[in-house]
Every structure is written in C-alpha cells, then in structure tokens.
C-alpha positions in Angstrom: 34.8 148.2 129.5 31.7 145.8 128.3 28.8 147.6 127.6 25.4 145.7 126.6 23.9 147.9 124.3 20.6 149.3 124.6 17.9 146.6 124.1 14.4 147.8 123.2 12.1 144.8 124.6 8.8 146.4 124.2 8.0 149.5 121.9 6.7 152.5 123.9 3.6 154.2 123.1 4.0 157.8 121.0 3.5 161.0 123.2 4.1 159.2 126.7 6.6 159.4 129.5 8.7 156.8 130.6 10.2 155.9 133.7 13.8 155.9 133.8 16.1 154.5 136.8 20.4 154.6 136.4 22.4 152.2 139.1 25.5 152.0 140.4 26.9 148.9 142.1 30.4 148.6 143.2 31.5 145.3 144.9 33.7 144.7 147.7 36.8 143.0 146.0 37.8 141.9 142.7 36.7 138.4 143.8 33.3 139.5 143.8 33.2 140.3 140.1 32.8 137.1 138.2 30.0 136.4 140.8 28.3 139.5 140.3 28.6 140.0 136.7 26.9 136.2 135.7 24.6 136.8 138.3 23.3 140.0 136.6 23.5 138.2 133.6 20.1 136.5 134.2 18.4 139.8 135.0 19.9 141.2 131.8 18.2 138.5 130.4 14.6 138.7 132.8 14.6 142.3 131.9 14.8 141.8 127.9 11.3 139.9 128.1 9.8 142.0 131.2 5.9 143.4 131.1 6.2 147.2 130.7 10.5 147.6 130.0 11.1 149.7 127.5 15.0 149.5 127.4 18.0 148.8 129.0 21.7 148.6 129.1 24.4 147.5 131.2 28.1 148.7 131.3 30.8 146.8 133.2 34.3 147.9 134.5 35.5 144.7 136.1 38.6 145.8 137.3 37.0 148.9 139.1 34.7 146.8 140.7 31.9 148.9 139.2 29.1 148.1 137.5 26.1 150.6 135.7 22.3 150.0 134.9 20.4 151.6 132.8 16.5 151.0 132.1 13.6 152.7 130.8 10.4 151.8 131.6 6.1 152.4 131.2 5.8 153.3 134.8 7.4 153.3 138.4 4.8 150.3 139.1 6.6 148.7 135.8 10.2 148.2 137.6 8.9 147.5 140.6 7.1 144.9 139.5 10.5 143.6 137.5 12.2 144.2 140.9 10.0 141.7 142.9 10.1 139.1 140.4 12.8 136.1 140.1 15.1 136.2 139.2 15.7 139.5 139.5 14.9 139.6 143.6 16.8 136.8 144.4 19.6 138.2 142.1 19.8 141.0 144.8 18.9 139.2 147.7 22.3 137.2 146.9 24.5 140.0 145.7 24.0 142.0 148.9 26.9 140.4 150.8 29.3 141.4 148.1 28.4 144.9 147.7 30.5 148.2 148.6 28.6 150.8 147.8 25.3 151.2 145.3 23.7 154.1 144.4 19.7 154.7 142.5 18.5 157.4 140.9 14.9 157.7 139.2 13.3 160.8 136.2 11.1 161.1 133.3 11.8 161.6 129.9 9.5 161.7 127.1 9.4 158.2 125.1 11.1 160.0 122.1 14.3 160.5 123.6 14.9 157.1 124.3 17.6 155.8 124.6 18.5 157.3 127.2 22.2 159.4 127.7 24.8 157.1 129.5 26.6 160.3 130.3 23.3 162.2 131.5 22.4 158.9 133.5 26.2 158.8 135.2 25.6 162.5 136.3 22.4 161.8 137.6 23.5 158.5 139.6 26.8 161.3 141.2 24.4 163.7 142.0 22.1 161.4 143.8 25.5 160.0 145.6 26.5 163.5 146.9 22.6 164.1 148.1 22.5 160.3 150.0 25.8 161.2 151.2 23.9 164.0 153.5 21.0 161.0 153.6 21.3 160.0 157.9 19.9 156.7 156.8 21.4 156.1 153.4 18.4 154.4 151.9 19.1 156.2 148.7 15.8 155.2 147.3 16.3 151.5 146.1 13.6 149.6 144.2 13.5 147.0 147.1 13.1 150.0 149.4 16.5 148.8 151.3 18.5 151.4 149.6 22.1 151.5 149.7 24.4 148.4 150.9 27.2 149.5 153.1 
C-alpha cells in the first residue's frame, strides 16, 4: 500500500492545539482509481504549501478502492479555508461522481504529539462510520458541509 509520509509544511507553535481531521474515501470501481489517486495528487501537493497546515499524509490501497487522509492543522477555520480553495474544491467537486462511500472525522491533540497515529486516526474514521451509520441524513460532517457521497 503507498503511503505519503507525514509532511510537516509549517512548524506549529509550542504549547498549542491542533486540529486534526482523518478521511476515508472509497470509490466506486477499480476504474475510478487512477482518476482519483492523480487527482488527489494536486491537493497532496496544495496542502504541502497551505496557510495554517501543520501536517499531512496520505495512504493508498488501490486495489481496495480505498483511500486515507490524514492532516493536522492550526485551527478548524485553517482546513476550511484549504477546503474552499483550488484546487482542492474542485478536486472534490469532480471526484464526487466516483465515490462509494467517504467517511470524516475531526479532534484535538496537543502540537507535541504530532504526527499523528495512523492506527488512532483509522479507529477514529470506524467509529465515526458506525455513529453516521445511525446519522438519518448521513452528512457525516464533511468539510464542504455535504458530508458523505452515497
């Protein structure tokens, strides 16, 4: 499985929090993973200069369609400002047709234990599954506030 290691883009500030968000994308068929992976390619790369990211990561599993984020950040506003901006929202915008399933979930940690846990953030993202799966509107709490793709 690829994994882009953790990338540190801009050093966080002793004795604060950061914001920390874990993803889960699957597509819909295997022909949607060449597609999907260049396409987050470019916000790999948007996020590796972004205002307020403080790291990141990305693991791929081609052939089980599945696909992991992790980011930490100064502040909620922070990613949602990276969220809005291209190419990151257009990114999205154009990957929504080939999605399956995604899944968001969103903590603090103290800047000193970053990076963050791959294996904390993959519990985290099931956890938050199992809760959206009892969610009647399955928004899941995306960053675009569309939530999950179905």
């Amino acid at each position: 499985m690829p994994v882009l290691p953790w990338v540190t883009p801009n050093p966080a500030r002793p004795g604060t929090r950061a914001f920390v968000m874990a993803s889960r994308f699957e597509v819909r068929s295997l022909k949607d993973v060449p597609r999907f992976f260049l396409k987050s390619l470019s916000a790999w790369a948007q996020v590796r200069r972004a205002p307020g990211a403080l790291g990141a990561s990305l693991e791929a599993k081609p052939f089980g369609r599945v696909f992991h984020t992790l980011s930490a950040w100064e502040s909620r506003e922070a990613l949602y400002a990276y969220a809005r901006t291209e190419p990151h929202k257009s990114v999205m915008t154009g990957l929504r047709e080939t999605m399956r399933d995604s899944t968001f979930t969103f903590w603090e940690v103290p800047v000193e234990r970053l990076p963050v846990d791959w294996e904390d953030a993959k519990r985290r993202i099931e956890a938050q599954a199992r809760t959206r799966a009892g969610d009647p509107d399955g928004r899941g709490g995306a960053p675009d506030g569309r939530g999950a793709a179905r």
